[in-house]
C-alpha positions in Angstrom: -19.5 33.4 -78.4 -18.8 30.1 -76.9 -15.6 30.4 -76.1 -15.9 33.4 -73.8 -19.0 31.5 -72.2 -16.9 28.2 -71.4 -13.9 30.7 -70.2 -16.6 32.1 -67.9 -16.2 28.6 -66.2 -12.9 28.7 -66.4 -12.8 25.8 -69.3 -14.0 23.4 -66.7 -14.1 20.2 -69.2 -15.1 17.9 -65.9 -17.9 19.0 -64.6 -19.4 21.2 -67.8 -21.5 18.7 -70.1 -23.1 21.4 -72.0 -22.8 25.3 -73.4 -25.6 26.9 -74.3 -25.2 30.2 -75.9 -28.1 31.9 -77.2 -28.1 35.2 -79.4 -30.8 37.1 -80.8 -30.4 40.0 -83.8 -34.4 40.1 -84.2 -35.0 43.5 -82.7 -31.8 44.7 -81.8 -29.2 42.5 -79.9 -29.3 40.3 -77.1 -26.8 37.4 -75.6 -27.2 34.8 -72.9 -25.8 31.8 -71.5 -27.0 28.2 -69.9 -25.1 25.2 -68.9 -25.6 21.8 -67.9 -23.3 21.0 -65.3 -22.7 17.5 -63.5 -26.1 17.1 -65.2 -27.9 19.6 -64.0 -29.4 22.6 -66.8 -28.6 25.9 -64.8 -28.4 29.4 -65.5 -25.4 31.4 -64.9 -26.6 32.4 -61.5 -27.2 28.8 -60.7 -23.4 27.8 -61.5 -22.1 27.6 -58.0 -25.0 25.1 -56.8 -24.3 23.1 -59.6 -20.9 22.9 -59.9 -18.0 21.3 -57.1 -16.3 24.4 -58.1 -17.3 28.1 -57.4 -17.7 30.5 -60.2 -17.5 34.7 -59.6 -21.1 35.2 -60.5 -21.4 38.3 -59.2 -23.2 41.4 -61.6 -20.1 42.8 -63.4 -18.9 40.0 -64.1 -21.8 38.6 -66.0 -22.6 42.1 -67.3 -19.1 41.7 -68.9 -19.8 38.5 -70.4 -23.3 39.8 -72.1 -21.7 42.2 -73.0 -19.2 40.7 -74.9 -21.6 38.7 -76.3 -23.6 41.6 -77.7 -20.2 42.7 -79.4 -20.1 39.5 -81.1 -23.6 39.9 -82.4 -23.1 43.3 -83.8 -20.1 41.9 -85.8 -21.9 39.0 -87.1 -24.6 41.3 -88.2 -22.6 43.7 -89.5 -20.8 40.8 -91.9 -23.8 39.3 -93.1 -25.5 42.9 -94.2 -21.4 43.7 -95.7 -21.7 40.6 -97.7 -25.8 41.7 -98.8 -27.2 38.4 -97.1 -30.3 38.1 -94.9 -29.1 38.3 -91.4 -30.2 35.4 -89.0 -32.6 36.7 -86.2 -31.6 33.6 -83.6 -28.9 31.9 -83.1 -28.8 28.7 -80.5 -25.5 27.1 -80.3 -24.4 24.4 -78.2 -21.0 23.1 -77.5 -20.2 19.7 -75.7 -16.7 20.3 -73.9 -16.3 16.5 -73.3 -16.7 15.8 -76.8 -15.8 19.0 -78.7 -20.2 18.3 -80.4 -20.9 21.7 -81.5 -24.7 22.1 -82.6 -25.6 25.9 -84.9 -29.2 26.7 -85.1 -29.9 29.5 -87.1 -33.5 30.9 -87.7 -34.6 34.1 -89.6 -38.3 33.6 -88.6 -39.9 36.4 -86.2 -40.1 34.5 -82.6 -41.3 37.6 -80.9 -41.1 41.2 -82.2 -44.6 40.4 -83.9 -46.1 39.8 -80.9 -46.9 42.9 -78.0 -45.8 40.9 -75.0 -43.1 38.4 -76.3 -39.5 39.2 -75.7 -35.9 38.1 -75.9 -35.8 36.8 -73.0 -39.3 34.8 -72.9 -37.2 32.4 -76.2 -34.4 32.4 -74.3 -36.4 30.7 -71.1 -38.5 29.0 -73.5 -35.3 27.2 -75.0 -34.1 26.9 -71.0 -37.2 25.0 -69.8 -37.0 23.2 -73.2 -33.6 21.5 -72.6 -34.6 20.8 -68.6 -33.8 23.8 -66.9 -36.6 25.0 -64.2 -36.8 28.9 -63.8 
């Protein structure tokens, strides 16, 4: 799941400090993305005012890489219920090109399906505003 985030940005080991990837299996499946970028946390529409470099942003492009994403969620889901374990319901992983530092995360706490107007995405922005990014 990393690896098709940092070939979103075409392996860019100069100006990429940090990958973010962050998947959630809670209530069904959902995949996104943050970097920092010559220091700056950005989301992937941010990329291009970020980076020296300009990045095809455009909607099926990322759609594609969500996508993908997702796919890699189901598998990982589907090999921890094949093997009978509890399956995670977050994973936050973080990958430092520079250095090859590669952080896992893994909760199986509720973080919003018991709640009426939590959602995916309001952890994922959480987590985004957490490590400096402004929405």
């Amino acid at each position: 799941m990393v690896e098709i985030a940092f070939e979103f940005v075409n392996f860019n080991k100069e100006e990429i400090d940090a990958i973010y990837v962050y998947g959630s299996m809670e209530v069904g499946f959902f995949y996104n993305t943050f970097y920092k970028v010559n220091g700056n946390i950005v989301k992937i529409s941010q990329l291009n005012a970020a980076s020296k470099l300009q990045y095809d942003v455009g909607r099926d492009k990322v759609m594609n890489l969500l996508e993908i994403g997702i796919e890699y969620l189901q598998r990982i889901n589907a090999l921890f219920k094949m093997d009978g374990r509890e399956v995670p319901t977050l994973l936050k992983l973080t990958y430092n090109p520079k250095t090859g530092k590669f952080n896992n995360d893994i909760s199986y706490d509720l973080h919003y399906s018991n709640s009426n107007t939590r959602h995916a995405t309001d952890v994922f922005n959480e987590w985004f505003a957490e490590m400096g990014g402004t929405l």
